[in-house]
Backbone as ProteinMPNN parsed JSONL, in Angstrom:
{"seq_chain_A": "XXXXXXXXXXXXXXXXXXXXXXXXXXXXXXXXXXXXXXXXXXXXXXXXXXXXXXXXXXXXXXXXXXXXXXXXXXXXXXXXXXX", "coords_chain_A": {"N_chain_A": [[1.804, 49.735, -25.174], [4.408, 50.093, -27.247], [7.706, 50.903, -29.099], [7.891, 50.799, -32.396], [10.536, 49.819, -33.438], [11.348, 47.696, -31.512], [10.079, 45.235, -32.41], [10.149, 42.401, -33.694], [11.433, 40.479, -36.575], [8.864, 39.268, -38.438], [7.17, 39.735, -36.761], [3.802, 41.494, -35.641], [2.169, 44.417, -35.468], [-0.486, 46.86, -34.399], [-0.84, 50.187, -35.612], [-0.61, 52.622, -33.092], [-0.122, 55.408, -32.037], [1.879, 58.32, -33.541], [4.601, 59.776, -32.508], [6.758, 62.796, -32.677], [6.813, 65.722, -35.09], [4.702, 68.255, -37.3], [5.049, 67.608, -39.792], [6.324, 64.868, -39.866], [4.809, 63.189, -38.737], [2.601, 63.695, -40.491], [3.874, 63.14, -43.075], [4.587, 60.258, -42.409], [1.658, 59.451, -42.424], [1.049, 59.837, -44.845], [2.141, 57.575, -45.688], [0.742, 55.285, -44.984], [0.717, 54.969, -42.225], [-0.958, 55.27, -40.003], [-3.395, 55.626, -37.414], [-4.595, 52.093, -36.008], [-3.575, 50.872, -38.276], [-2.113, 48.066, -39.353], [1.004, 46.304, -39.263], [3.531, 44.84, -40.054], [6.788, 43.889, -39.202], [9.658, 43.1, -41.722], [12.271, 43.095, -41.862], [14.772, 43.582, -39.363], [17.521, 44.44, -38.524], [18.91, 45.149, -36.289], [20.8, 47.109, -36.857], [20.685, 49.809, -39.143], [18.256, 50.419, -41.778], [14.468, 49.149, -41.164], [12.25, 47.238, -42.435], [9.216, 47.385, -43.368], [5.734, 46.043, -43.565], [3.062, 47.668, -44.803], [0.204, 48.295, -44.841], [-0.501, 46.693, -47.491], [2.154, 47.641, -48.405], [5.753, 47.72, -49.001], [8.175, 49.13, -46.889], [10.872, 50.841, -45.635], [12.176, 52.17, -43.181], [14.134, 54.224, -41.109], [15.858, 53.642, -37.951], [15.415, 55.82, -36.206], [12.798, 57.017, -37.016], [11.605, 54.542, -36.82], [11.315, 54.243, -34.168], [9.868, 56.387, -33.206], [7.168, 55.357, -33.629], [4.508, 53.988, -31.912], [3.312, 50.588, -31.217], [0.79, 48.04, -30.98], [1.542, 45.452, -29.546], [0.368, 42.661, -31.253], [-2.35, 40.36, -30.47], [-1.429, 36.951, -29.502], [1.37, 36.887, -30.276], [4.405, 36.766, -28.882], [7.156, 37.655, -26.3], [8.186, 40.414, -26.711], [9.312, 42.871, -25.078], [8.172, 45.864, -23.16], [10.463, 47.375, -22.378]], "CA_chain_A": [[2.333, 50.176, -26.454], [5.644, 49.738, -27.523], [8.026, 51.463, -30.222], [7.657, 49.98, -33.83], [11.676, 49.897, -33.322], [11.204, 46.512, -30.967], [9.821, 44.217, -32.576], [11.211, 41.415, -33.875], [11.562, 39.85, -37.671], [7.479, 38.262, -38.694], [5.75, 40.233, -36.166], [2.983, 42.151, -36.376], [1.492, 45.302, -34.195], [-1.303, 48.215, -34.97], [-0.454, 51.457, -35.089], [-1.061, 54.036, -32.044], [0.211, 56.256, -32.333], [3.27, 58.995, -34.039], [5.57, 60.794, -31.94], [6.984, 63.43, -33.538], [6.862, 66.928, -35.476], [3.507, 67.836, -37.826], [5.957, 67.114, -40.754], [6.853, 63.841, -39.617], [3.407, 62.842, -39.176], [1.909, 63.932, -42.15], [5.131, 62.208, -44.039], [3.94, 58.59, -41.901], [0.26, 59.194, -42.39], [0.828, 59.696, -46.371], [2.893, 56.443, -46.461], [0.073, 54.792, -44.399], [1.085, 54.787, -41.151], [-2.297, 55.683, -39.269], [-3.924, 54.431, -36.348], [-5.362, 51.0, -36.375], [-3.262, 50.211, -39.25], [-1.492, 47.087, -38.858], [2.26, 46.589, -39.326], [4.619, 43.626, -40.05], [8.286, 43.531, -39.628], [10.13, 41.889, -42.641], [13.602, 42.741, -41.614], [15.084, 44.363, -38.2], [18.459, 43.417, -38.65], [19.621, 45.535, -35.497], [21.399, 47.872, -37.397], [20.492, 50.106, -40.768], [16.686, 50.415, -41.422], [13.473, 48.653, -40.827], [11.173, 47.234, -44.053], [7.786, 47.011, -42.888], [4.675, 46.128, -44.472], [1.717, 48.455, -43.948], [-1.063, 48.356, -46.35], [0.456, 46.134, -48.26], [3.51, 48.288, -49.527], [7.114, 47.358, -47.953], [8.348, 50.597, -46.741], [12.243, 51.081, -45.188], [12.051, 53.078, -42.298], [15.219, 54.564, -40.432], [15.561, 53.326, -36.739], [15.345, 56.901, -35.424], [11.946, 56.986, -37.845], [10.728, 53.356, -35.95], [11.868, 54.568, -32.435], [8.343, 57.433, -32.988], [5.735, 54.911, -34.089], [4.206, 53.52, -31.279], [2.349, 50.414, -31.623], [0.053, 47.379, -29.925], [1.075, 44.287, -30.323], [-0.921, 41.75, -31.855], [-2.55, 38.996, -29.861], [-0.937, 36.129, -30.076], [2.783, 36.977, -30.061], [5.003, 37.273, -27.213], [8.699, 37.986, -26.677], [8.774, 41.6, -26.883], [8.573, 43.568, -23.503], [8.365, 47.339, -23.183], [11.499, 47.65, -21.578]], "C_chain_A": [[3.858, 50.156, -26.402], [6.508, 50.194, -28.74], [7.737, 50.472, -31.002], [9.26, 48.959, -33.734], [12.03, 48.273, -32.238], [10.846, 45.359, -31.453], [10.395, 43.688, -34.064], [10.904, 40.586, -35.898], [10.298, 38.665, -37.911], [6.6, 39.049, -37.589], [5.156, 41.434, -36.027], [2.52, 43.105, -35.044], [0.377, 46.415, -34.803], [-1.071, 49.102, -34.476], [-1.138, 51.933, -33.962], [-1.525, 54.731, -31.981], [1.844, 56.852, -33.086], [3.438, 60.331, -33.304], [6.488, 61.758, -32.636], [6.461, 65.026, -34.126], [5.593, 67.18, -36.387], [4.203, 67.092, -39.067], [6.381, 65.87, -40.92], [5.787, 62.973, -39.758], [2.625, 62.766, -40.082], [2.76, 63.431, -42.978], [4.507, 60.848, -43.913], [2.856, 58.42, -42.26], [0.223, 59.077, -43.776], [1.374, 58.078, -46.6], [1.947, 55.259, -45.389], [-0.254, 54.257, -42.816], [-0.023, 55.991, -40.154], [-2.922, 55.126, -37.929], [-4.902, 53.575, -36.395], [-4.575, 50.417, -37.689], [-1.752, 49.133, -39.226], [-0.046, 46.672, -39.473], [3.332, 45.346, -39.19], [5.613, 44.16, -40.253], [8.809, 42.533, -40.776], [11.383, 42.144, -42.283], [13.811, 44.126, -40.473], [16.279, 43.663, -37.626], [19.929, 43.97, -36.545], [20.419, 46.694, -35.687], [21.101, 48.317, -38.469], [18.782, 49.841, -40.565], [15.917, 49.405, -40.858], [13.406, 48.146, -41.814], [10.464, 47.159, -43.249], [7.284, 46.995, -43.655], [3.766, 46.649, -44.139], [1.471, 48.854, -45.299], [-1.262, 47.956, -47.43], [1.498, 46.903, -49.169], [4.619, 47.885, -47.881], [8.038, 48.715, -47.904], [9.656, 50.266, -45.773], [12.198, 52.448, -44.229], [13.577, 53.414, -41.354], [14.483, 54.018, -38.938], [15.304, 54.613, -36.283], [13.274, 56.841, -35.623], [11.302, 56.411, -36.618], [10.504, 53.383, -34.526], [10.309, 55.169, -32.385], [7.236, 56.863, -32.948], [5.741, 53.881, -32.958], [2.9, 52.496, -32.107], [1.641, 49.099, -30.57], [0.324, 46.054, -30.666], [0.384, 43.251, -30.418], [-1.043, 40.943, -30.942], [-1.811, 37.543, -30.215], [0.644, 35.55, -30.141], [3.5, 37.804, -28.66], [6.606, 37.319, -27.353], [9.095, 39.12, -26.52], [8.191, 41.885, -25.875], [8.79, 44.83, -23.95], [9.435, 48.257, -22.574], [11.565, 48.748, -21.052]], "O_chain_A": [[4.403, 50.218, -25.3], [5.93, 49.783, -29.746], [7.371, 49.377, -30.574], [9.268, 47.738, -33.893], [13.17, 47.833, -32.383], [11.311, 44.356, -30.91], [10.847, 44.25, -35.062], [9.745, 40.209, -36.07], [10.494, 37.469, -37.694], [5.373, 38.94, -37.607], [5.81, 42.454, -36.242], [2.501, 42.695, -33.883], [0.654, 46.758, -35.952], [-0.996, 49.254, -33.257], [-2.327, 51.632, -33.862], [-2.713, 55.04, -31.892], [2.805, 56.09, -33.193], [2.851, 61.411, -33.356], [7.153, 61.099, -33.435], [5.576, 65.51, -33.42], [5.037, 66.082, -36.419], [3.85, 65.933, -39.284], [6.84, 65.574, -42.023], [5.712, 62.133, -40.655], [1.998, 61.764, -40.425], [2.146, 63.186, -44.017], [3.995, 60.264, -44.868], [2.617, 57.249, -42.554], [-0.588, 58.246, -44.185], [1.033, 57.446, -47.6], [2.622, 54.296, -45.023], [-1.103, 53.478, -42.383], [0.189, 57.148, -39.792], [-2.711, 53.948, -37.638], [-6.025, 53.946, -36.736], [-5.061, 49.38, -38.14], [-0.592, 49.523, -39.095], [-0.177, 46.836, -40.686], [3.844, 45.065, -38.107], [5.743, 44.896, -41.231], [8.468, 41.35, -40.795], [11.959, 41.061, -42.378], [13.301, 45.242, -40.568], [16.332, 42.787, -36.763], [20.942, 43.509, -36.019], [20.752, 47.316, -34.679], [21.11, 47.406, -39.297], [18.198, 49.301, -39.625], [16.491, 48.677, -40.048], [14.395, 48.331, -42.522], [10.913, 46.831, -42.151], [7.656, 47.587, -44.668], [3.333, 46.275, -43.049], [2.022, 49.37, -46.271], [-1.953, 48.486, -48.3], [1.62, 46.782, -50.388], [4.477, 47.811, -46.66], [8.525, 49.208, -48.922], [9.451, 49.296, -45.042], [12.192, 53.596, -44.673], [14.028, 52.359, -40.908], [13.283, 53.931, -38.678], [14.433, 54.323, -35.462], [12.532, 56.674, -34.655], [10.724, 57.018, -35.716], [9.709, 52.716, -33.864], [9.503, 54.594, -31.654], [6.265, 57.41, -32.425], [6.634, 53.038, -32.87], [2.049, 52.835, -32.93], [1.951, 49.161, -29.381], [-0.162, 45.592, -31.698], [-0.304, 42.947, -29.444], [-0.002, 40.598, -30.383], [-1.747, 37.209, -31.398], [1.063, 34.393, -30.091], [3.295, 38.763, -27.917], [7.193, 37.046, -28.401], [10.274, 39.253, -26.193], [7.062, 41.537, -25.528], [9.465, 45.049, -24.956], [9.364, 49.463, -22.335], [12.51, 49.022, -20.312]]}, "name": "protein", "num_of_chains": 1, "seq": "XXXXXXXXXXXXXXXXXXXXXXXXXXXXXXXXXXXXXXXXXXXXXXXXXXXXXXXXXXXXXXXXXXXXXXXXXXXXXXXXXXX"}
């Protein structure tokens, strides 16, 4: 598993898990961020939020945010290590 916060611009991982406070959790889990639920990067510019797509809605996540959500990534893609 690997933060959300790693991976890279087109690729895709399923949630974990969420690290974090109950507040924080229950914030992620309303905006669909569950486990098993699968997770594209559309922009991770290095700096300034996330977008992701999860569930089909494009959602802007703070890096601190993406740093908590652990996830698995997809078969298929490679590139990202767990540093």
């Amino acid at each position: 598993m690997i933060p959300l916060i790693q991976l890279q611009m087109g690729q895709s991982g399923m949630v974990r898990a969420l690290h974090g406070g109950r507040r924080f959790v229950a914030r992620l889990a309303a905006l669909g961020f569950t486990p098993g639920a699968p997770v594209t990067i559309v922009r991770n510019n290095r700096f300034g939020p996330l977008i992701v797509t999860v569930r089909d809605t494009q959602i802007a996540l703070g890096r601190g945010e993406a740093g908590r959500i652990l996830v698995l990534l997809m078969e298929g893609q490679n590139g990202v290590t767990a540093g």
